[in-house]
N, C-alpha and C positions, 0 to 999 in steps of 0.2 A: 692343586699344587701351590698357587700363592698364599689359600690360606693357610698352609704349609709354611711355608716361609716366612710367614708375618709372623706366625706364632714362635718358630723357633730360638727368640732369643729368653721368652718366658720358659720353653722347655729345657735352652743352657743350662737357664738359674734353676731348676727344680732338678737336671741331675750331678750337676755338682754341690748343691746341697745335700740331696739325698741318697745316690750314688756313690759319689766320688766322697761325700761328708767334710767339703771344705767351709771353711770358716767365709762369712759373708764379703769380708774382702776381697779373697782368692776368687772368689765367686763375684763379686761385681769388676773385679779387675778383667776377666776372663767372658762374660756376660757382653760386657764393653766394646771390649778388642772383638770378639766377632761379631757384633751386631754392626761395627765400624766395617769390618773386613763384606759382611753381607748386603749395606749397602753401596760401599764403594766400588765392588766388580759388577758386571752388569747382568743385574737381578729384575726382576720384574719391582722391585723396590728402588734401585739404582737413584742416589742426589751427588750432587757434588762436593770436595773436598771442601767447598767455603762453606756447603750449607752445613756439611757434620761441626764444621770449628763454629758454627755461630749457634749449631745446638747443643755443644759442649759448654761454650761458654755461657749460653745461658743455663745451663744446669749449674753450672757452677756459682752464677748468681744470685740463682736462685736458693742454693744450698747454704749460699755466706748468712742468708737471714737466719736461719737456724743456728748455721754454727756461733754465731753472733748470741744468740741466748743461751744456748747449752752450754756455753762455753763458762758463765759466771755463773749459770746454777749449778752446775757439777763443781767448783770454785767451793758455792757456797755450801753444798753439803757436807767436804770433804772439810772445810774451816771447821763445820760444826761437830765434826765425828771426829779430827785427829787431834781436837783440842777438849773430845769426850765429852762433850754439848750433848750430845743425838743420846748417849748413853745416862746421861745425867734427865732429862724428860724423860725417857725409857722408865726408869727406877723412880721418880716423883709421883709418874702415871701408875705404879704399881703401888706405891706407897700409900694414894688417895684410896685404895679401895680392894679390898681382897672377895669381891663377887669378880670369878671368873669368867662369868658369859658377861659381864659389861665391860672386862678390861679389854676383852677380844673384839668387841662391837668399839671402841673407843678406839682401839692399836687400826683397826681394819677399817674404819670409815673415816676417822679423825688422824690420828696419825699418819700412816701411809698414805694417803691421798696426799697431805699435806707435804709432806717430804717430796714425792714423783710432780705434784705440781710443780716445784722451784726447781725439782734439778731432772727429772726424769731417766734416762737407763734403766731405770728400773731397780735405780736405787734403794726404794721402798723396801725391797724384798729383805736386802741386805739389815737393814734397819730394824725389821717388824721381827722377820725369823727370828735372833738370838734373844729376844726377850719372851716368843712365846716360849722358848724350849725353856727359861727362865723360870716361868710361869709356873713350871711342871707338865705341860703336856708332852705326848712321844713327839719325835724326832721325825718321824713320819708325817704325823698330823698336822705338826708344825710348819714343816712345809710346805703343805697343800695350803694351810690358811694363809702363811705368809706369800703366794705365790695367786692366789683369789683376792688378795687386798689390792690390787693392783688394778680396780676398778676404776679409776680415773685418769685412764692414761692417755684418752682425747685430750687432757688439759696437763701432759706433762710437759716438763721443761719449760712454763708459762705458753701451754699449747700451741707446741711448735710444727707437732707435725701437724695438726687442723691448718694452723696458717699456710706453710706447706702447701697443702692440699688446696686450700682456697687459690693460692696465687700463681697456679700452675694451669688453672681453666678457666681463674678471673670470676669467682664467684664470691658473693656477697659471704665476708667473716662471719659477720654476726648471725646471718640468718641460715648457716651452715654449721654453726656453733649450737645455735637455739636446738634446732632438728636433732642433731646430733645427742644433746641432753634430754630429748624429750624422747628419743628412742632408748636409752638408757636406760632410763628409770624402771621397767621391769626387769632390765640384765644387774640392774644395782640390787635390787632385792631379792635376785633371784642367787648372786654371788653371797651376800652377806648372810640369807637364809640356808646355803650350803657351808659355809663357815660353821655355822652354827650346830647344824648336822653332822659335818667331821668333826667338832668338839666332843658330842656327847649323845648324838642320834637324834632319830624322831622326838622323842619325848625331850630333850633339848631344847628344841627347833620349835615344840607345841608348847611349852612352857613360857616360850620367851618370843612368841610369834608377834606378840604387840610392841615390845621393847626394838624388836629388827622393823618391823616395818615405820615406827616413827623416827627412828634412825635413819635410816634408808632413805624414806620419804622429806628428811627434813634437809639431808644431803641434795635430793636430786631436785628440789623447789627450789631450791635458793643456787642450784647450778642452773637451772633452767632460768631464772628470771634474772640472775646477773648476765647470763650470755645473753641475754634479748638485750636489757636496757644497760648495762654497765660496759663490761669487756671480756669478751670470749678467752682471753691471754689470763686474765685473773680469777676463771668463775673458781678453777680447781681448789686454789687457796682459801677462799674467799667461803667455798661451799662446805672447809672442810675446819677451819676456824667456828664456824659458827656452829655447829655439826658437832666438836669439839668442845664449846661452850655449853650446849645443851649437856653433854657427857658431866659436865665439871658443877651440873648445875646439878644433876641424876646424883651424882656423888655425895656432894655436899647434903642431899636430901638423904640417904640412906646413913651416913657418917658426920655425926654432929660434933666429934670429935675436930676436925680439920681445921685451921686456925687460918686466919688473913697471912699471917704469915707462910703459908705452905701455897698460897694462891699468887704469894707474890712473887716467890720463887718460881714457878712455875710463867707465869707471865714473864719476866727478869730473861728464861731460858727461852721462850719462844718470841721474842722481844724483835730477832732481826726478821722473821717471818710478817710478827702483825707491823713491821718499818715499810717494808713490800709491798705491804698490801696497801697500805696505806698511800706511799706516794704513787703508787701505777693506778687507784683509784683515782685518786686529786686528777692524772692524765687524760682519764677517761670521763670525768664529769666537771669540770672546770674548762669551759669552751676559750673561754682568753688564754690560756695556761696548755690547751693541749693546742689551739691553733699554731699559737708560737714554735712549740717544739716541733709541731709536722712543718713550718715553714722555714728552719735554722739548721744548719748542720745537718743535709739530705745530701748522700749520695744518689746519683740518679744516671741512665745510661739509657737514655729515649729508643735509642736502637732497639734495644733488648727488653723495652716496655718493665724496667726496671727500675726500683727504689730502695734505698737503706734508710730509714728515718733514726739517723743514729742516738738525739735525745727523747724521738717518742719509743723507741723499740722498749722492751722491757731488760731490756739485756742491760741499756745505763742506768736501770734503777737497783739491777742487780749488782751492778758493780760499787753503787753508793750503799746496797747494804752490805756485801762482803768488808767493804772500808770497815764500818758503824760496827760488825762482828770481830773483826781486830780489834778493835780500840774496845771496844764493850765488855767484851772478853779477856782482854789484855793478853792475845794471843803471842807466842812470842817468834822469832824471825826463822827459828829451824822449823817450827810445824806447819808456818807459809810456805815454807819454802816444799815442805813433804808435799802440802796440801797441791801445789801448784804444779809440781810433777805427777801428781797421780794424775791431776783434771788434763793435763796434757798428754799422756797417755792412755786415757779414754776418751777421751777429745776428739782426737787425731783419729784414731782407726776407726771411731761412726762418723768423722765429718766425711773422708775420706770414700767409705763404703758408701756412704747415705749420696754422696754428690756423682757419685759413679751412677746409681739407679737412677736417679732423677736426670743426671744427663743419656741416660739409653733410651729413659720415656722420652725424653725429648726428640730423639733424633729419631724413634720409631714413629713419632707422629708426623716428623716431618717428611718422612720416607713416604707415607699412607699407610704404614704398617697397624698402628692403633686405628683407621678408620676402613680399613680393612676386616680386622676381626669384628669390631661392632657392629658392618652393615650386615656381616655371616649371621652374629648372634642375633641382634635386630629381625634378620629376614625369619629365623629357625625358631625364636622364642617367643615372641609377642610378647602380649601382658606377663609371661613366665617368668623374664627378665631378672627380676627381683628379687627370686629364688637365687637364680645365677647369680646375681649381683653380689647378695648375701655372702653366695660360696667364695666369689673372687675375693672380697673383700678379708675375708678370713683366712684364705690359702695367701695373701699378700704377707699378713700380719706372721702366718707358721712360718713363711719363707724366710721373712728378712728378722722376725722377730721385734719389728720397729713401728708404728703406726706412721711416719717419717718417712721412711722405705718403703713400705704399701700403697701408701699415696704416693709418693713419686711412680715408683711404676702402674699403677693401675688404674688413678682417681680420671686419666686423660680417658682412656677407655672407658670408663664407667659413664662419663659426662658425655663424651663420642653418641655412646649407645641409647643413654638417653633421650635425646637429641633424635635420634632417630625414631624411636617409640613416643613421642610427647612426652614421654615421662617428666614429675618434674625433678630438674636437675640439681635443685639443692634435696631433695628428698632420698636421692638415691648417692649423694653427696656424703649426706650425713648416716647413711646404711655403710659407707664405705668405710670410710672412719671408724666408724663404733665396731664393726666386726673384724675390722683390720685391728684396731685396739685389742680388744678381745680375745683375740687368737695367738698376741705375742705372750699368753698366758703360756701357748702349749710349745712353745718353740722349743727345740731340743736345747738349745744352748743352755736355755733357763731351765729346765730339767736336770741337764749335769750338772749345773750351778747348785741348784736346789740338794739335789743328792750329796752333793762337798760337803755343799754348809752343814750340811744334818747328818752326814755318818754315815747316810742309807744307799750307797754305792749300788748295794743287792737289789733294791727292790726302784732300780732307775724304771725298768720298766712297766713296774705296777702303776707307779705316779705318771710316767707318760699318758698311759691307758688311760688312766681315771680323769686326769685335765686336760685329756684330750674330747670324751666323753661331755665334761662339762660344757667346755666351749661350744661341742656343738649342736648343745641345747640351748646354749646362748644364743648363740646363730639363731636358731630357730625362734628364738622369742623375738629379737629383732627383725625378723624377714615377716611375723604375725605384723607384729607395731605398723612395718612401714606400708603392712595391705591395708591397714584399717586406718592409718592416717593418710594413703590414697584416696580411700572411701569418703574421708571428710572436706579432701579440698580439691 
């Protein structure tokens, strides 16, 4: 019967999402109020009114880091797209090269990652879709690839929800970062290789089997060895620029035609991207330079084992490049002004939603609720664990649709359970993340989204099926990765 109770506020959120089919708000609002109302009368869970307001408030502390970054990458996407930036690289990128399996491998590893790094929602989608349907391909297909590019979403929004996740169990970034890219990198080749396959089938997919995997491969090494040595917050950028260069370099070899001048325009256009990269690099490897900023201008609330590093977050460097994208652009005061209402009305309703989950994980662990279900799973699972873990991790990401929202409610659980198994705890850290990522491929929201943008109303539930399908073969290559990289350490 408690573990009954413990679990109940996981099964709220799964039947007002799925029953009732409310929007994640309704759903964390409601999620909230009775996990409040089920600790507060006297439950085998029962804490008191101070300890729910001090694990509100720390959710909510813990939420402002993110909202803190999403707040100027969604800023800066929307500078980049209402002043027709995002659509102007769209058409230069198409201009350099009329081979269709490299424009696709170029939009889907270099593009879209490069976009959901700096602003994340999954804005990507929005960006990549209208120029495959561009391209020529159906409306259908387009879809699904626009909707598979969406592989780097551990490191959206300058990997907000990884940090998230890390600062909510107290676990090492980087090395929860590293793990996370090194489990990857099969689900990276295994997404890009299905890209490839909805284009044009097997014989696609066999034609061009070297061209994706040095792609993929050159994406997921230089994500994996910037989150070790550089910064987990920039691998995404950083992995997908360079990833992007090889692209422009493939180009340039097949079309001799292409002039310095078409290369500079092109750089000119993604100009506030490589500005980004650049100063949040300098933060991360200039130890005079990044000491200063962690020691200047910190919010800090010792109570609540809480910190804002407001000049090292990345969120100040995104605000000195939205500046630099004004001015560069010579953007003018009405499409700031569009731009700045839309970022605040997306803003608002995931900081909102997103601070809601993270304050119920909180309070369920304060309760014993989260140390509850893990000693049950703990005692019932053994070594199986990891299979489960898998599953959680991915049921997190279908739920909330967020990598941000998965870890908030699940990443305390998963670490709990750990802990109890020896497991080690960034390993199953980094399982949580990447399948939680993963799975906000299949989320319905982004289904119906997907269907809008494309026409294909009719065939919503064909594409559920099918991306539903994929991810949980994703899953399953991550849940192989993370037995065999048990096996080694």
């Amino acid at each position: 019967m408690n573990l009954l109770i413990a679990i109940l506020p996981l099964l709220i959120i799964f039947i007002c999402l799925f029953i009732f089919k409310w929007s994640a708000l309704k759903t964390g609002i409601t999620a909230f109020l009775s996990t409040v109302i089920l600790v507060f009368i006297n439950s085998p869970y029962h804490i008191s009114f101070e300890i729910i307001m001090n694990s509100t408030i720390s959710g909510i502390l813990i939420s402002s880091v993110a909202a803190y970054v999403i707040f100027f990458g969604v800023l800066l996407f929307h500078l980049m797209n209402e002043s027709g930036k995002i659509n102007d690289i769209s058409n230069q990128m198409k201009n350099l090269t009329n081979d269709t399996v490299l424009q696709i491998i170029i939009l889907s590893i270099g593009i879209s990652p490069l976009v959901e790094s700096t602003s994340g929602f999954g804005t990507a989608f929005l960006v990549i879709t209208p120029i495959l349907i561009s391209l020529g391909i159906s409306n259908y297909k387009a879809a699904c690839i626009g909707i598979l590019s969406l592989l780097a979403v551990p490191w959206g929004a300058l990997a907000t929800g990884t940090v998230i996740g890390t600062e909510i169990v107290n676990l090492n970034l980087k090395f929860v970062g590293f793990l996370t890219a090194i489990l990857t990198f099969t689900t990276i080749v295994f997404f890009l290789s299905t890209c490839l396959f909805i284009l044009g089938g097997s014989k696609t997919l066999y034609n061009n089997i070297f061209k994706t995997l040095i792609y993929a491969s050159s994406f997921s090494l230089t994500n994996i060895i910037f989150n070790y040595f550089v910064s987990v917050e920039l691998a995404g950028v950083f992995s997908s620029l360079i990833t992007l260069l090889i692209g422009i370099i493939n180009i340039n070899i097949q079309n001799k035609n292409i002039t310095i001048k078409d290369y500079r325009y092109l750089t000119s256009l993604l100009s506030p991207y490589i500005l980004l990269t650049s100063l949040v690099f300098m933060t991360r490897t200039i130890s005079i330079f990044e000491e200063f900023l962690k020691n200047h201008f910190v919010i800090s609330f010792e109570k609540y084992n809480y910190q804002l590093m407001l000049l090292y977050s990345p969120a100040f460097w995104l605000v000195i490049t939205c500046i630099y994208t004004i001015i560069r652009f010579n953007i003018n005061k009405s499409t700031v002004r569009i731009a700045l209402q839309k970022t605040f009305r997306q803003w608002g309703l995931f900081v909102i939603s997103t601070t809601l989950f993270i304050a119920l994980a909180e309070i369920m662990d304060a309760s014993g609720m989260i140390n509850s279900i893990s000693t049950s799973l703990g005692n019932n699972l053994g070594n199986y664990f990891i299979i489960i873990s898998g599953a959680i991790g991915s049921i997190g990401g279908f739920l909330t649709g967020s990598n941000t929202g998965a870890n908030a409610m699940f990443m305390k659980l998963q670490i709990h359970t750990a802990h109890q198994l020896d497991l080690s705890t960034g390993l199953i850290a980094g399982l949580q993340n990447a399948s939680a990522s993963n799975a906000t491929m299949s989320t319905p929201s982004r289904i119906m989204l997907a269907t809008e943008l494309c026409e294909i109303k009719d065939q919503e539930t064909k594409l559920q099926s099918q991306i539903i399908k994929i991810v949980i073969l994703s899953t399953l290559l991550l849940i192989t990765t993370t037995f065999l990289i048990r096996l080694m350490i």
